[in-house]
Every structure is written in C-alpha cells, then in structure tokens.
C-alpha positions, 0 to 999 in steps of 0.5 A: 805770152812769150816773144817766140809764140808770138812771132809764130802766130804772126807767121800763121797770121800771114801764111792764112792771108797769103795762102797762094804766096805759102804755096808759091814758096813750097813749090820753089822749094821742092822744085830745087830739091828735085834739082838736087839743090843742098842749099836755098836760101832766103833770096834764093827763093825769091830769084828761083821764083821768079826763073820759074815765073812765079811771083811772090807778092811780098817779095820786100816782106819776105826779104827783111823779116827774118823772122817771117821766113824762119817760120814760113821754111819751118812750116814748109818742111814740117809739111813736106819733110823732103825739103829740108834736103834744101832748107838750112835752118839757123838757129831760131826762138821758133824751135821752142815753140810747139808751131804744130798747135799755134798752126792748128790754132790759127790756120788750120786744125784739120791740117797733118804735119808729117813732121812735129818740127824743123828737126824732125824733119831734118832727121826723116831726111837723113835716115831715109825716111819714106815720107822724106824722100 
C-alpha cells in the first residue's frame, strides 16, 4: 500500500475519532465564506475558532500535520463544494488518491460526497455550480 493511501486513512482515522472537531472546522470554514473570505488558511482556522468560540481539541495537532489538514480540507469541500471559495489547496500526495473510497472505507460508506475530489470541487465552484453556491 503506498504513502499517499496511507496518509488518507490516517486522515479518516482521525476524522472517525474526532467526529465533533471535523465539524467544528467545516463550520469555521463556511462561516468565512459566508464572510466572503477568499483565503483561509491552517492557522487561520484555528484563530476564526476560537473568535467564534469554538474550540478544537488538537489544536497542536492540526497546527504541525500538514498532512492531517491537507486531508482534513479535502474532505470538507468534497462534502460541502462552497468552501473551496475559501480553502486553497497546494499541492498534495492526497490528490491522487480515490479519498471518496478510503472515507467510504473507514468513516462511513453511507456517507455522499457532492464532489469526487479537491479539484472537482474547485471547478463546481467556478462555473457557478448549484450545489457550490
């Protein structure tokens, strides 16, 4: 099994036992594009938490694993494509990896992704896509 797979089931892995934490992130996230926020980025999202008065437990976790947020964004907007209004993505091993079926795998296979991937969701997002808005 390759580096890339691995990483994003350490992702899944973390998202399954941090269940309210994923969520407190994906409201940061849509809160700053209801903001109209083009850019949030890692620390950002822990500082708008905590404006908001939300709290992330891992905070230290999320703020030295790249790795773990790359995946932990990825999979927000794959869910919820309007964030990639705010998210910008770098590059990342993550993007060639089918992260629908490694989520479906670990987390949930019930769960519906409105966009297969970072990119997809990033193109719903500029051609005005319903489901983007």
């Amino acid at each position: 099994m390759n580096d890339a797979v691995n990483t994003a089931k350490d992702v899944c892995y973390w998202v399954k036992e941090h269940q309210q934490d994923f969520k407190r992130i994906m409201s940061v996230l849509h809160k700053q594009v209801d903001l109209g926020n083009p850019r949030t980025r890692r620390d950002d999202v822990l500082s708008y938490a905590r404006d908001m008065g939300i709290e992330i437990s891992l905070v230290d976790q999320l703020r030295h694993d790249h790795n773990l947020y790359a995946g932990i964004t990825r999979y927000a907007v794959m869910l919820r494509p309007r964030l990639a209004r705010t998210v910008n993505f770098r590059k990342s091993k993550l993007d060639g990896v089918d992260l629908v079926a490694v989520w479906h795998e670990v987390v949930n296979p019930e769960t519906v992704f409105l966009a297969s991937s970072r990119m997809e969701a990033e193109r719903m997002v500029k051609s005005g896509d319903a489901a983007a808005a």
